[in-house]
N, C-alpha and C positions, 0 to 999 in steps of 0.2 A: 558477642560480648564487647563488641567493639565501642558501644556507648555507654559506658560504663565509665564512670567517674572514679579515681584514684581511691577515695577515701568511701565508694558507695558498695557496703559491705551485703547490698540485696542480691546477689550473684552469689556468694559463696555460702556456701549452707553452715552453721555454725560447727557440723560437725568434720568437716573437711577443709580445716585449718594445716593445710599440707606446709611440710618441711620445703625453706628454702634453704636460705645461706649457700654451703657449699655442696647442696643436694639438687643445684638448679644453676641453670647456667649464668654469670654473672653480665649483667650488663656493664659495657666498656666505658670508663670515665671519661674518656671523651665524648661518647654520645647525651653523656647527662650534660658536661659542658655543654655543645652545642645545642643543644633543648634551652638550658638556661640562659645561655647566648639569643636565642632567637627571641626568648621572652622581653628579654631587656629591649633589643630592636624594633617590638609590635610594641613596647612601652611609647617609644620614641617617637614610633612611625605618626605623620600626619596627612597620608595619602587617604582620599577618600574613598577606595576600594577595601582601606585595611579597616575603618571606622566598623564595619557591620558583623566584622569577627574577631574583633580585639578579647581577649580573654580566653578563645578560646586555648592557647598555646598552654598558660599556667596551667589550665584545666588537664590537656594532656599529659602537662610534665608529670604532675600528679598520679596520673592514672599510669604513670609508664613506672613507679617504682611504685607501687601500688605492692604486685607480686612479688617481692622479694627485698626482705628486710635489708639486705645487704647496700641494694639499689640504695634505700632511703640514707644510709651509712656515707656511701660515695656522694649523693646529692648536698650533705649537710657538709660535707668538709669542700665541695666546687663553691657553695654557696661562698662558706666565710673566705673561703682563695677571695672569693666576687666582691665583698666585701671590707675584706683590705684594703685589695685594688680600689677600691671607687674612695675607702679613705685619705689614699693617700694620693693620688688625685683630685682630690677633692670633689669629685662628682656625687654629688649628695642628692641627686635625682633618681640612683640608683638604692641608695639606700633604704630607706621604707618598703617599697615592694621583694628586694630581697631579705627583710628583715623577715617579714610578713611569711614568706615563703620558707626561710629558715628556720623559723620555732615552730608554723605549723609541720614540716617533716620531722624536728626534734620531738615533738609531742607523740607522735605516730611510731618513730623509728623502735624496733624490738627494743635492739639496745647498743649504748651508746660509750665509748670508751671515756674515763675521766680526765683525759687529756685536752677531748675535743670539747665535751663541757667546759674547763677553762676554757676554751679560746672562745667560744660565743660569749661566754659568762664578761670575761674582759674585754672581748667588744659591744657587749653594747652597756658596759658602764662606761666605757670613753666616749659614749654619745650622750651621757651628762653635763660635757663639756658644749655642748651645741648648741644654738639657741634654737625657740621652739617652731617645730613642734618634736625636733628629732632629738630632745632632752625628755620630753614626755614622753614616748615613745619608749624611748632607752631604759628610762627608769622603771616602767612596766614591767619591759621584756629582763631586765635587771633580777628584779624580785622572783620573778618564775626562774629565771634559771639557778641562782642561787637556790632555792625551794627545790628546785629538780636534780639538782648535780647531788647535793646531799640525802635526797630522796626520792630516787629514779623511778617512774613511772608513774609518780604522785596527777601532773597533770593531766593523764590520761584518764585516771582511775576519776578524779575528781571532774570531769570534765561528761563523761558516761554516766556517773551517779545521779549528778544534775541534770543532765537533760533525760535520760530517763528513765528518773524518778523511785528509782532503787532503795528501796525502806533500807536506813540504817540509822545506828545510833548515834556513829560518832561524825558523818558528813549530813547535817540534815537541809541544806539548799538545793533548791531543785529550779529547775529554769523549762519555758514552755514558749516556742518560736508561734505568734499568730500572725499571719500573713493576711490583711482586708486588701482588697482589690475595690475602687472605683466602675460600679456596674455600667457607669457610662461610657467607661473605655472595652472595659471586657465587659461584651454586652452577647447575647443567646448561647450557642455551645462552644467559646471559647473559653468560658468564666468553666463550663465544667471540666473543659479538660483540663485547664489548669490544676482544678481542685483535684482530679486523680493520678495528676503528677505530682503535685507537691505532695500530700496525702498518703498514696501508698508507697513512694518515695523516701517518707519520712520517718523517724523511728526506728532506722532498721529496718524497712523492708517488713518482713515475715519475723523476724527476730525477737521472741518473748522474753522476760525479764531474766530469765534462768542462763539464757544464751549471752546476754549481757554481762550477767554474774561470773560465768567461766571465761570472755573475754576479759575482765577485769582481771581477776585470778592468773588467768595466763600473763597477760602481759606486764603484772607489777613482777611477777615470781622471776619472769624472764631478763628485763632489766634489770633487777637488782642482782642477778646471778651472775648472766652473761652467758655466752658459748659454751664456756669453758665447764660450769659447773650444773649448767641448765641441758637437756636434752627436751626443746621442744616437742617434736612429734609422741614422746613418750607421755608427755605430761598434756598435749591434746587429747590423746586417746583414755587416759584416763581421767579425765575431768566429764569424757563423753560418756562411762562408762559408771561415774559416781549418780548422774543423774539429779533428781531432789537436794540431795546431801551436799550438793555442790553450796548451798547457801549458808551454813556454818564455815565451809571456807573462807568463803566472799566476806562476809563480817570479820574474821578471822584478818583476812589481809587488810580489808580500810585501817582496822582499828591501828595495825604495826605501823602504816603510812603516816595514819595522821598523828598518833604518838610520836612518832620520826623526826615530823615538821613541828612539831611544838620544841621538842629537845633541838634542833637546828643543829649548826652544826659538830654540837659536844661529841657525839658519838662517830661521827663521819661516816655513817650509814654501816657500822661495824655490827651493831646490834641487828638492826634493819635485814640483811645479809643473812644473820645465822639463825634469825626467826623463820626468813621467808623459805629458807635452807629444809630448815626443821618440816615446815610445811610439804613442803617439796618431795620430802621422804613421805611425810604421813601419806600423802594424794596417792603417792606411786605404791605404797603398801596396800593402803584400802581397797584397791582397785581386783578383779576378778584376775586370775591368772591370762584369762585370754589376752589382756596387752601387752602380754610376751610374745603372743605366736606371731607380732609382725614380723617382715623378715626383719633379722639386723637388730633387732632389737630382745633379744632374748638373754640377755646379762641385765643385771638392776644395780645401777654404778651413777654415782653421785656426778662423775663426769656428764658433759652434753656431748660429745661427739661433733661441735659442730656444726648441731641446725638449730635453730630457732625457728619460729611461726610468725606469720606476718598477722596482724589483726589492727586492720582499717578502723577509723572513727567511723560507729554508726552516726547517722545523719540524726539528727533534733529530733525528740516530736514537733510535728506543726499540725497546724490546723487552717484550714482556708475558706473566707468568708468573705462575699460578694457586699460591700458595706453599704445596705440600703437607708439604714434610720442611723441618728445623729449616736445614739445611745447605744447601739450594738456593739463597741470596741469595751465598753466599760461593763456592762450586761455578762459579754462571755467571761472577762476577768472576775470578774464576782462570783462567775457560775465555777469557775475553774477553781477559785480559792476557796469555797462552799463545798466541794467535790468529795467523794470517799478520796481519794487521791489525796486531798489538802486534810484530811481529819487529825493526824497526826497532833502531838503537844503545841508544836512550833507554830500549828496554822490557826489552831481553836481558838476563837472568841471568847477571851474571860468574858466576867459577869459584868462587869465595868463597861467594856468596851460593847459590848452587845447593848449594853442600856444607852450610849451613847451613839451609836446608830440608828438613824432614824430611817424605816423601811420606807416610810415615805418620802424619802428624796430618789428611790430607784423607781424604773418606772415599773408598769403592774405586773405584767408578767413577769419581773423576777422573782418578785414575792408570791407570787402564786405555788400554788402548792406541786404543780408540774416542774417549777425550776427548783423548788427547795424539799430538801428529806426531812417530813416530820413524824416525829417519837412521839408514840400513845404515852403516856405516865399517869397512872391510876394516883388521886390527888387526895390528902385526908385535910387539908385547908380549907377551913371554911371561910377563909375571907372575912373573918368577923375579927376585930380588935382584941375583944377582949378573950376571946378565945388560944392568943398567940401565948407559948411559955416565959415564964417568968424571969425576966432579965431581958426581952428578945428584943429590939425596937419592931413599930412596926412597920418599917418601910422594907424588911430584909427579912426573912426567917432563914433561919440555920439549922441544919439537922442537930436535936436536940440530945447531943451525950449517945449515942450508938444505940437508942432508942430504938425496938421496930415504925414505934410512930415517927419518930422525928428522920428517920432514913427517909422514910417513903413518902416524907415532904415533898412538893414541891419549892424550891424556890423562888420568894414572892420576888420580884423585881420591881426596883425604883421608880417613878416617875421619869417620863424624858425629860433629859435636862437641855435648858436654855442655853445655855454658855459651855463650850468645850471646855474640856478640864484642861487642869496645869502641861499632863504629858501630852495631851492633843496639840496643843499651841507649840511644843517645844520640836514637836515633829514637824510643823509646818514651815517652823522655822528655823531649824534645823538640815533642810532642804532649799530654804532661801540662803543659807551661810555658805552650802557645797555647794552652788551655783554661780552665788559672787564669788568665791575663791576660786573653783574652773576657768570663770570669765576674765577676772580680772588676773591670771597667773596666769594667762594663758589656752587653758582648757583645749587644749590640743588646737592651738590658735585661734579659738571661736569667738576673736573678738575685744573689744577691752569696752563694755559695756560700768558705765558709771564708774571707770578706776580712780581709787582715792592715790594723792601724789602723796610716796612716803610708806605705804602701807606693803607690808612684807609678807603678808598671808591671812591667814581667818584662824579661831584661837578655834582647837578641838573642841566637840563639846559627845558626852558619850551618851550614846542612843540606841529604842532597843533593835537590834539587827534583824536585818530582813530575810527573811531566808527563799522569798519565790520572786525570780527573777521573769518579767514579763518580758519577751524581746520582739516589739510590734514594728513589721515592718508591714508597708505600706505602700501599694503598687498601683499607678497611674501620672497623671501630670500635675499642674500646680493646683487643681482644684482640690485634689483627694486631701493635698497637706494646708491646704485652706480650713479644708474641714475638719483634718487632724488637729490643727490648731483650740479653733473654737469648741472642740468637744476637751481638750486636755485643759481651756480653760476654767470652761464650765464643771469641770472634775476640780478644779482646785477652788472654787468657789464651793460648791458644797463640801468639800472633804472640809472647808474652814467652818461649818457647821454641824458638820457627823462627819466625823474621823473614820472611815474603814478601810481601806484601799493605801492610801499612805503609809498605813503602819505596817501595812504585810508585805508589800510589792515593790518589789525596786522596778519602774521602767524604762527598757529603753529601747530607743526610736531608730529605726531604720528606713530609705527610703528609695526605692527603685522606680525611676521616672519612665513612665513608658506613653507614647505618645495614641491620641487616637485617630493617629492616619501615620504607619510604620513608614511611609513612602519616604526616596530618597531624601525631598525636600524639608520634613519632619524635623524642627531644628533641636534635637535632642543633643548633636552633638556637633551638625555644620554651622549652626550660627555661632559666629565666633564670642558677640558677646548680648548677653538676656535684653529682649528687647520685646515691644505690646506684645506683638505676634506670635514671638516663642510660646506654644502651651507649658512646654516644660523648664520655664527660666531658673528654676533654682535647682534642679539636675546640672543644668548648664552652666552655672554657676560651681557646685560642687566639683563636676568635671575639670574645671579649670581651676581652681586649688589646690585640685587632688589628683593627681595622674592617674594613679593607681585606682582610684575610684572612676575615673573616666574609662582606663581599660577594661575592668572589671564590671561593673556595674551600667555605668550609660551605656556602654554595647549589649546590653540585654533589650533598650528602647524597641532596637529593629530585631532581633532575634524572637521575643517573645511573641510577639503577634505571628511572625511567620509559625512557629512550632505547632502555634495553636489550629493556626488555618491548616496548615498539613496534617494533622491529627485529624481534626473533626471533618474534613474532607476527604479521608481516607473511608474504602469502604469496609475493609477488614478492623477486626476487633485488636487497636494498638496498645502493645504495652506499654505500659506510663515510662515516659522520659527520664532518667536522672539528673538530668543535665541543669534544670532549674533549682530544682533542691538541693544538688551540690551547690551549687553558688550560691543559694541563700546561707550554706551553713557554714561556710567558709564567710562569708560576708559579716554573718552574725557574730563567728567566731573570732574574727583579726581586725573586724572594725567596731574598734573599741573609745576611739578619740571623737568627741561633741564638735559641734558646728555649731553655733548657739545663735538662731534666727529670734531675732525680738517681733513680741507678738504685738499689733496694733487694737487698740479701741476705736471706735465710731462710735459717734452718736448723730443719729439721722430725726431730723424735725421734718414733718410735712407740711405743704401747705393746706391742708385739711386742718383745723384746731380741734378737730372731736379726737382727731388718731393720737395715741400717745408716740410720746416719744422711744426710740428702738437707739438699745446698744448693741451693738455686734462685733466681732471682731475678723480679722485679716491678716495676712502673714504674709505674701508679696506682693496683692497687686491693689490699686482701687480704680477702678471707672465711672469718671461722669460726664454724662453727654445731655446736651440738651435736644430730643431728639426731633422740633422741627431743622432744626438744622444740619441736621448727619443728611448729607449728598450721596447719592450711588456715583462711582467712577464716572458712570458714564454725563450724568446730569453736570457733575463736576468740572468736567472735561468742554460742555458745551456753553457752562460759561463763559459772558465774554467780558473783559476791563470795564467795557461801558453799563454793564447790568451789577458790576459791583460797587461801581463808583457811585451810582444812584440808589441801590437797595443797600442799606443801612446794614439790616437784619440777616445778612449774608453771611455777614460775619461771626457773629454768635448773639448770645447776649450779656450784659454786663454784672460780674461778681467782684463783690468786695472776698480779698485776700487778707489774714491777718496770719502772720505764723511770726516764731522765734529761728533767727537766723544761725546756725550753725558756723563755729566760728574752731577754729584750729588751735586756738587758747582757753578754750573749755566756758569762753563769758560768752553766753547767749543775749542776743540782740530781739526786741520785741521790733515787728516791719509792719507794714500795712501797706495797700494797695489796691487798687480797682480795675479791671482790665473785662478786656471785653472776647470772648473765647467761644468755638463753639463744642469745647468740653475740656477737659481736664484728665490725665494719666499720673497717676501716681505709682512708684516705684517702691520696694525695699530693698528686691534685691540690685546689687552693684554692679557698671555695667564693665567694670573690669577690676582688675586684683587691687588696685591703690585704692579703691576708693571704700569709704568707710561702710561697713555692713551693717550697723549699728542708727541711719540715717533715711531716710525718706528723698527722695528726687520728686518733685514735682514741675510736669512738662503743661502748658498748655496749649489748645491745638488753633491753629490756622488765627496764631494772634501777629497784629504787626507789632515787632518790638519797638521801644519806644529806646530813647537813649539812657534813663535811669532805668530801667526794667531788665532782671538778669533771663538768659532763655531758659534757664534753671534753677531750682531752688531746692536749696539742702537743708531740712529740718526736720524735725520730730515731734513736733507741735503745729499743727495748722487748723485754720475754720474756714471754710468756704462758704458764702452766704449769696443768694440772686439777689441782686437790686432790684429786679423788673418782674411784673406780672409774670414770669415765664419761671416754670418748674423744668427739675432736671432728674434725670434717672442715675440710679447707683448701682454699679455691678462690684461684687466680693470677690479677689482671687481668679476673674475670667469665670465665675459658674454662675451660667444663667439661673441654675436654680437658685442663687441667691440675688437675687434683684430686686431692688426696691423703685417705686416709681414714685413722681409727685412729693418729691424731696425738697425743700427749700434750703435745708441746709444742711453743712457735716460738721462735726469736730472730732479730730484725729489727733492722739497722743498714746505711748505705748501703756499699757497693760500694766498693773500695780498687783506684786504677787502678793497672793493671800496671806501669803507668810507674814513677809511684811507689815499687811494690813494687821495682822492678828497681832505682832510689836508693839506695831504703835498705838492700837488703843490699849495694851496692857500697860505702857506707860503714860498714856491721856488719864488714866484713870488715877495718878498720882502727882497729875501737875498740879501747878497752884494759879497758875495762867501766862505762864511766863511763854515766849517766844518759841514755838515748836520746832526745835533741831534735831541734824542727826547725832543721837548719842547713845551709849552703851552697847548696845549689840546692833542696832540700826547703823551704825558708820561701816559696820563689815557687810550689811545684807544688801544681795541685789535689789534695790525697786522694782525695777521689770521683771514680767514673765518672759524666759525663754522659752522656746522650744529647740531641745536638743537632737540635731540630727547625725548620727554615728556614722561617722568616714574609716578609711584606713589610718590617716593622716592626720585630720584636724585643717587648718590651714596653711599651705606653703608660702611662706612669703620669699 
């Protein structure tokens, strides 16, 4: 059991929830110190021996108070020692990663004295005082523990229901981890072992919804109780013992929590306490007498004796998906929201919203009757006007007064309509409002994209709440989030024509860079900063913003390919890993802060005039070359002074340059220029922490500079056009599959979100011709499309 993750509760059978605390030998507070010590040091370390198992340390510390509740008790009070200390030293490098570390043991921990609740609780609102992103951060972890100290075990409870998928009434959000993989990186039997690690990994292991139920049960009853008044092993065995009937408990406790969190802190969890109390007796009565014959346990006494139960967070559902077609990430979310699973009030399609869906913007197979459940309904509609009852329009029939004919109506439904209604617009843009406020406030640093000078936040506006949280994370190099890009655009262009996915789905993005050659030189995390070459420039980018994300996460780059190749190389039949699925579930679960990469447009003209013209988009990289001229090394090399000085055409050929100059006072400069190149590199991401992430570098190759000509150019607006009979080729993000050839020219500016778009023709429609400005809800919305990528941190400056 040695590989076994802290929090991967696929090892312990749900019914052998054994007594620790003081029925097990307690690990020494110095050994958790020193664990937590070592972590901070592989935080720091920048030896390239340590690069290739960074992470793993947090992962053991984890797993080493895993068995016993007490451990996680000692762990959380070394933490906030760890956390003073580094405040008042001011070492604030320390900070996030044991924040991180700290709420998820408080989350987990049986239970937790009200002492030591203040003391996280009052640090990390004095990280409100910080500037960002350790004030965002703060404020987060602020709200939960306030939530939690008043109502102990609420984030566990709520935290299980969501991910999976526990029908109740009064928590109805549910959250669903999809993991798409780049089949070009994980390509023949790596992509499957993957899939039977994250997969049977996931979920709980073996663990059915009932087993989950009685985790819940236990551990709200045990925190709100405590030692004293809780007798753990008694109330496992009888919860093992209730069986079935276990699920009127399970409703029984959400209901008392989330009642709890509404009344806040009026009650001071007094109610809370002698409900769960109540409970506590009922369980232990119901129960068969045989959960007296343990030893020691043969008295039925309101007292705990002492122990409590340790019960790990099971792991997410996930699902894993080798992402071959553009439409596959949007495809399974639809199948997933369609689902019995999704049937529930919360997730059903009114009549409205269903007629405003247009089946035809998915592609065929979802609509096909293999991905969707269809209902025979025997019809007494004849489709005839004048047939319909009197009063009834006939665009709608309505069961007519509890008729048997008018029950067993069908429902006629509307026309598709052209124009998205009032609430479709307001969703789109209402998503454009919490994007500029992130961005521009900060957004766990992601940036200051379009900030207005003077503006102090974005006004609420109330919307209807989402309740299925998609958390897609995304495994390969910069191509995979090239292509995550371009697909999360083209979702927001149709969603601005049929609303369906917006209104139900909150998403969010996660991204684990994994290289397709793990080898030392693989610059996932030794190139110090993003450069042509790098596959994975914006891991490496994230990395060096984010410590914590660089330990955590880019150390998976070389780890993951190796796991794979030792598994599928192996000749015995290997049990699936934990070791990936915990870290994505910890990953999904504490990196909660955006990174907010602006998405770029193209539009590419050929020199053909029959081809029409192609928009596409890009997210770090663009390539163009003109390719009689790209040299192999060696031809390169055999060059001589005297064959360039006479061959002209050596050199490249000649493009006019137009772009808007980027200027530190927010006034952009219209430039223009001609130069002679033999291709062009273009940049988003930054090739270190000063420089603006928000901006475009454009480099070009094997040019002599002239004395007015910069060797760089910073914009976000650019055309490149050939002067000369001579075409050039376009590569997207470094994927060959996305190459265009026989290009004459580009224009590059970022992405105008739908939202937006959908603003301002609801106000074109009311000018009278006057000057088109930013006003009324458009001066708070972002223009650009993000794409948000979730870190631990956000950005460190």
């Amino acid at each position: 059991m040695t590989n076994k993750a802290a929090w991967d509760s696929s090892s312990i059978p749900p019914s052998s929830m054994e007594p620790m605390g003081n029925c097990a030998q307690l690990a020494s507070e110095s050994d958790i110190y020193r664990s937590v010590q070592a972590v901070l040091r592989e935080l720091e370390s920048q030896h390239p021996s340590s690069m290739l198992n960074k992470g793993m340390l947090r992962w053991t510390l984890h797993k080493k108070v895993r068995n016993n509740p007490a451990n996680s008790l000692i762990l959380v009070r070394v933490i906030v020692k760890e956390l003073e200390r580094a405040e008042r030293v001011d070492c604030r490098t320390h900070i996030i990663p044991l924040l991180h570390t700290l709420i998820y043991a408080v989350i987990q921990s049986a239970y937790l004295p009200d002492d030591l609740y203040k003391r996280v609780y009052d640090f990390c609102k004095r990280l409100l005082t910080l500037p960002q992103p350790y004030c965002t951060v703060g404020l987060s972890y602020t709200r939960r523990m306030k939530t939690e100290r008043y109502t102990p075990g609420v984030l566990y409870q709520r935290m299980v229901v969501a991910e999976q998928s526990l029908k109740n009434d009064y928590h109805p959000f549910q959250e669903r981890v999809f993991v798409f993989a780049d089949p070009a990186v994980f390509s023949g039997p790596h992509g499957e072992v993957l899939r039977g690690d994250i997969e049977a990994s996931g979920s709980g292991g073996y663990l059915n919804p009932l087993d989950h139920m009685r985790s819940v049960v236990q551990h709200s009853i045990q925190a709100a109780l405590g030692e004293e008044l809780c007798h753990g092993p008694k109330l496992a065995q009888a919860l093992k013992e209730i069986g079935q009937d276990v699920e009127p408990y399970f409703q029984e406790v959400v209901a008392s929590l989330e009642q709890s969190v509404e009344e806040g802190s009026k009650g001071e969890g007094v109610l809370l306490r002698g409900r769960l109390g109540q409970l506590y007796r009922e369980i232990l009565t119901h129960t068969d007498t045989s959960v007296w014959a343990l030893p020691g346990l043969d008295t039925l006494s309101s007292g705990g004796g002492g122990c409590l139960c340790d019960l790990p967070l099971p792991n997410p559902e996930m699902s894993f998906h080798l992402w071959r077609e553009d439409e596959e990430i949007w495809r399974e979310l639809a199948k997933c929201v369609r689902s019995s699973s999704m049937s529930s009030e919360h997730f059903c399609l009114t009549q409205d919203q269903e007629t405003d869906f247009d089946l035809a913007d998915l592609p065929a197979d979802l609509t096909s009757s293999s991905a969707m459940p269809r209902h025979s309904v025997m019809s007494t509609d004849s489709g005839i006007e004048r047939d319909l009852p009197p009063g009834v329009e006939p665009s709608v029939v309505e069961p007519s007064g509890g008729s048997e004919e008018g029950e067993a109506r069908l429902t006629r439904r509307g026309g598709i309509k052209m124009r998205p209604s009032v609430t479709d617009n307001m969703a789109l843009m209402q998503d454009a409002l919490e994007e500029s406020g992130s961005v521009a406030g900060g957004g766990g640093g992601g940036g200051t994209l379009h900030r207005k000078a003077g503006c102090s936040g974005t006004p609420s506006f109330s919307k209807q709440q989402r309740h299925f949280t998609a958390r897609i994370v995304v495994m390969g190099d910069d191509r995979v989030l090239g292509k995550l890009a371009k697909a999360f655009y083209f979702l927001r262009k149709r969603e601005a024509r049929r609303l369906f996915l917006t209104m139900k789905v909150n998403f969010q993005f996660y991204y684990i860079p994994v290289c397709e050659d793990p080898s030392p030189t693989c610059p996932v995390k030794e190139s110090p900063s993003p450069t042509r070459e790098s596959p994975c420039a914006l891991g490496s980018y994230l990395g060096m913003v984010d410590p914590w994300y660089d330990c955590n996460i880019n150390s998976l780059g070389s780890m993951i390919p190796k796991l794979a190749k030792m598994q599928s190389n192996s000749s015995k039949q290997a049990e699936p890993n934990p070791f990936l699925s915990d870290v994505i579930s910890y990953y999904v679960r504490t990196g909660l802060q955006p990174v907010y990469f602006t998405i770029y447009s193209v539009k590419i003209c050929f020199s053909n005039l029959t081809k029409d013209l192609v928009e596409d988009v890009f997210l770090s990289h663009l390539e163009l070359d003109f390719p009689e001229f790209k040299q192999s090394p060696t031809t390169l090399k055999a060059t001589t002074i005297k064959q360039k000085k006479n061959t002209g055409d050596v050199c490249g050929a000649v493009v006019s340059v137009n772009y808007k100059k980027v200027s530190l006072s927010g006034r952009d400069v219209d430039k223009g220029m001609s130069v002679r190149t033999s291709g062009v590199q273009i940049s988003a991401i930054p090739s270190n922490e000063t420089e603006d992430l928000n901006c475009l570098t454009v480099a070009f190759n094997e040019t002599k500079a002239k004395n007015s000509m910069e060797a760089k150019i910073r914009t976000c607006n650019v055309k490149i056009r050939t002067l000369e009979m001579k075409t050039f080729i376009v590569t997207l993000d470094k994927d060959s599959r996305r190459t265009f050839k026989d290009v004459q020219s580009i224009e590059i500016a970022p992405c105008l979100d739908p939202g937006y778009c959908v603003q301002k023709t609801m106000r074109s429609k009311f000018s009278l011709g006057e000057v088109e400005r930013d006003a009324g809800l458009s001066k708070y919305m972002n223009k650009g499309l993000p794409l948000p990528i979730n870190t631990f941190a956000g950005i460190i400056n």
